[in-house]
C-alpha positions as CSV (number, residue, x, y, z in Angstrom):
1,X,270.3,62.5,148.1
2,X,267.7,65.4,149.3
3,X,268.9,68.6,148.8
4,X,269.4,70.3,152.3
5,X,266.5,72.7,153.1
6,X,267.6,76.4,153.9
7,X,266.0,79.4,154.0
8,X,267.0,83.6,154.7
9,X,264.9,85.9,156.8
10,X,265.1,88.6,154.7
11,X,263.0,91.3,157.1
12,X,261.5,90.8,160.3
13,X,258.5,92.8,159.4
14,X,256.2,92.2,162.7
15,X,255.8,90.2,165.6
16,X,252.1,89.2,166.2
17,X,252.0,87.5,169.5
18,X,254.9,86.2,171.8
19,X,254.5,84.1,175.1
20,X,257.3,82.9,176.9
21,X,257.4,79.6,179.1
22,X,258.2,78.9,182.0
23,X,261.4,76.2,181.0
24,X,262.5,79.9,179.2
25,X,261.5,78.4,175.6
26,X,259.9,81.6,173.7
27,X,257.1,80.9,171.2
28,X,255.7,83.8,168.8
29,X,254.1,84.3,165.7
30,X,255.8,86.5,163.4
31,X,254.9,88.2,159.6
32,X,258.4,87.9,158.0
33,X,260.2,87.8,154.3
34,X,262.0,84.7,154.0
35,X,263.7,83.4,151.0
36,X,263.6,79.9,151.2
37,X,266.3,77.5,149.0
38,X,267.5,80.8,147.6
39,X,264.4,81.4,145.6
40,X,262.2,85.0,145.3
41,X,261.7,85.9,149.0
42,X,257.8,85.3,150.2
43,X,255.7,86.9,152.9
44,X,255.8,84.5,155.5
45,X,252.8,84.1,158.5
46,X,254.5,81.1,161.0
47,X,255.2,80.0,164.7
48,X,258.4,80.6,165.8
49,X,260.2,78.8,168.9
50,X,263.7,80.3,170.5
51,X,265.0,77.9,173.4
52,X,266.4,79.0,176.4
53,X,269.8,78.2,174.9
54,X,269.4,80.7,172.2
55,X,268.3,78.4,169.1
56,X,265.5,79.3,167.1
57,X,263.4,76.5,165.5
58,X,260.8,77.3,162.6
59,X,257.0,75.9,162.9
60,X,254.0,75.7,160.8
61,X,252.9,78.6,158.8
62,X,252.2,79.9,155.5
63,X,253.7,82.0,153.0
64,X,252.0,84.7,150.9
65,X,253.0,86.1,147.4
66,X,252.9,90.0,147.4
67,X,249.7,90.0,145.7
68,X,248.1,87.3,148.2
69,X,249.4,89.7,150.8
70,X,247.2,92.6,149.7
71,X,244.2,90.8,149.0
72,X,244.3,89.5,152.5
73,X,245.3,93.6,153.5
74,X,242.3,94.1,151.6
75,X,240.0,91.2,153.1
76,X,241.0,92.4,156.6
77,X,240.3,96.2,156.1
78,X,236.6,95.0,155.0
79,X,236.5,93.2,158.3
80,X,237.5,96.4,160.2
81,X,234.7,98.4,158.8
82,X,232.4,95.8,160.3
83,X,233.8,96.2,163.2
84,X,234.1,100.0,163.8
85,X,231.0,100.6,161.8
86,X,228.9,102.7,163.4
């Protein structure tokens, strides 16, 4: 038998976009700490969906190890000098 999937938002850590429809469903994409089947929590990068009748269903996304979070911290603060270079 499978074992049953469950993971633990740990922190909420940021919202990056949110957009609500018009049936009331909410969709946003969220940077979170989730622990997933009890294991060592990850950074997680994923599409989030709350109904209007309150439940929250996970989508696709990705999930980062600390250190694959500061390379891509790192990655992103080259980009920004090319965009703010003068």
């Amino acid at each position: 038998m499978p074992r049953e999937f469950k993971y633990e938002v740990i922190k909420s850590i940021a919202v990056l976009s949110e957009n609500e429809s018009s049936t009331g469903a909410v969709y946003s994409k969220e940077l979170n700490l989730i622990s997933y089947n009890d294991a060592e929590p990850v950074y997680d990068i994923r599409n989030w969906t709350k109904t209007a009748a309150g439940e929250r269903r996970m989508g696709k996304g990705i999930t980062l190890s600390i250190d694959e979070l500061a390379e891509l911290k790192d990655s992103l603060d080259d980009l920004e000098d090319l965009f703010f270079a003068e």
